[in-house]
C-alpha positions as CSV (number, residue, x, y, z in Angstrom):
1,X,90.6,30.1,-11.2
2,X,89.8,27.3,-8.3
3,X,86.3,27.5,-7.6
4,X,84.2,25.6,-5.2
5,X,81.8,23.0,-6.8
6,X,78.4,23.3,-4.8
7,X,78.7,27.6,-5.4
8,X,81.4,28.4,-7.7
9,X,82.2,30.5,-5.1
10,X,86.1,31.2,-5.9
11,X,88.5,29.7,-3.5
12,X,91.3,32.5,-2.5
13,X,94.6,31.2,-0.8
14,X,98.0,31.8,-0.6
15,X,98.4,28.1,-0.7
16,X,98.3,25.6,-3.4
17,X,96.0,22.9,-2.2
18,X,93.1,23.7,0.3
19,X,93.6,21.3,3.6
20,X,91.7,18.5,4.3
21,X,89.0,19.9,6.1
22,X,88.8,22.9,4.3
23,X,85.3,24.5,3.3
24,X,83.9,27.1,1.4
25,X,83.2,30.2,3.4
26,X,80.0,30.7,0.9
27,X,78.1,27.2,1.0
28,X,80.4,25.3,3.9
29,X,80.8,22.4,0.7
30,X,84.0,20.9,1.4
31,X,87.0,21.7,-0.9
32,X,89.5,19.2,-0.6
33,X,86.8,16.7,-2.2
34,X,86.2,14.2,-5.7
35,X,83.9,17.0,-6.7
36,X,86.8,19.9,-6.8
37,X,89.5,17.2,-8.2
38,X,91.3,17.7,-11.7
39,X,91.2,13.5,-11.6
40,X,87.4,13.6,-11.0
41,X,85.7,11.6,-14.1
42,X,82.5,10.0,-12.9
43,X,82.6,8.0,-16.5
44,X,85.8,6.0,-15.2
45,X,86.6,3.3,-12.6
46,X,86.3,4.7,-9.5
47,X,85.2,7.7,-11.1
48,X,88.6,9.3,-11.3
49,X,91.2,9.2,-14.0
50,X,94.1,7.9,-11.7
51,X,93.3,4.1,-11.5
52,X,94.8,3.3,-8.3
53,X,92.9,5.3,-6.1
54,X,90.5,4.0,-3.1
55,X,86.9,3.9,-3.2
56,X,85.4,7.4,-2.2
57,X,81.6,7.1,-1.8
58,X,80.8,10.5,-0.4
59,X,82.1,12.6,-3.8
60,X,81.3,16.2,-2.0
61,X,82.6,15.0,1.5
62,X,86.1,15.6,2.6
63,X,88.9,13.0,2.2
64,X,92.5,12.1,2.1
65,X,93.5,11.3,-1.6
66,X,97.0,12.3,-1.6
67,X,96.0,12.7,-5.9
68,X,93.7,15.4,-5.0
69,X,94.7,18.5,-7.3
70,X,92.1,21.2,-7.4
71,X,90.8,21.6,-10.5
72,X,91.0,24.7,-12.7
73,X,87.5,25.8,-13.6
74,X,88.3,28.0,-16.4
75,X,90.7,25.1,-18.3
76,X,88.2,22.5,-17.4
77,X,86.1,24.7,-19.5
78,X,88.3,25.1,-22.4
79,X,87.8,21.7,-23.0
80,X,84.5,21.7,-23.9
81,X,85.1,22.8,-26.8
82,X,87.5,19.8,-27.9
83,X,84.5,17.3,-26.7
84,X,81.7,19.1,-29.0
85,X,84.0,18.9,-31.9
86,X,85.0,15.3,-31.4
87,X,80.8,14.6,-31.4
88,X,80.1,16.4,-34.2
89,X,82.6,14.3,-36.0
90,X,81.0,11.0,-34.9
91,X,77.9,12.4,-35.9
92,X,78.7,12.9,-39.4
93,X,80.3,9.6,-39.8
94,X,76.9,8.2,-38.0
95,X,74.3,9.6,-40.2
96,X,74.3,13.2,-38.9
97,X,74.1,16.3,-40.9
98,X,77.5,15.3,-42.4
99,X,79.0,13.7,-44.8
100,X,77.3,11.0,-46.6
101,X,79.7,9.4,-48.9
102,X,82.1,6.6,-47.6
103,X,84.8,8.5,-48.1
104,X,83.6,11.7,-46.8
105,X,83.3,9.5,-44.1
106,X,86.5,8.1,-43.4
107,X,87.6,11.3,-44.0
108,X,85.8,12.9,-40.9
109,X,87.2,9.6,-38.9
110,X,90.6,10.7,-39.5
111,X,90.4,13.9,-38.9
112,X,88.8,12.7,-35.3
113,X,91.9,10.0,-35.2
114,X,94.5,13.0,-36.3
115,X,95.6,12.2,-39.3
């Protein structure tokens, strides 16, 4: 489900990408914006996952990235899960409430590696 990011108001439409200008009927947030995008990562250059994008300094403003593809809220958070798991396995090769032997250790690394 494609849902706006300033309401999580859903976004209905017989079309696949909302236009340009395009805002939620809800909150007036704009949905063709960084904010809404599958590619939006503020922990990357440019804070999207698609390197050779432009600059966009106004994340919740409307813009032009021909990479824009709404973003799916209910896979986005599906992968939650995969990022709490991946911690917990650092944290028991750090000195968490895992493992303390080496090779419990380099165990839990490659499980986190997939071996």
């Amino acid at each position: 489900m494609k849902k706006c990011h300033k309401c999580g108001e859903a976004w209905v439409s017989e079309k696949k990408q909302p236009a340009v200008k395009e805002y939620c009927e809800k909150c007036s947030g704009y949905l063709h914006c960084c904010l809404n995008c599958r590619f939006y990562e503020p922990k990357l250059h440019n804070h999207c996952a698609i390197p050779t994008t432009d600059w966009v300094g106004d994340k919740a403003g409307a813009n032009f990235c021909d990479e824009f593809d709404f973003r799916d809220a209910e896979a986005q958070a599906s992968d939650g899960g995969a990022a709490a798991s991946a911690r917990d396995l650092l944290d028991s090769m750090f000195g968490g409430d895992g493992p303390k032997s080496e090779s419990d250790r380099l165990d839990a690394f490659k499980r986190l590696m997939g071996d």
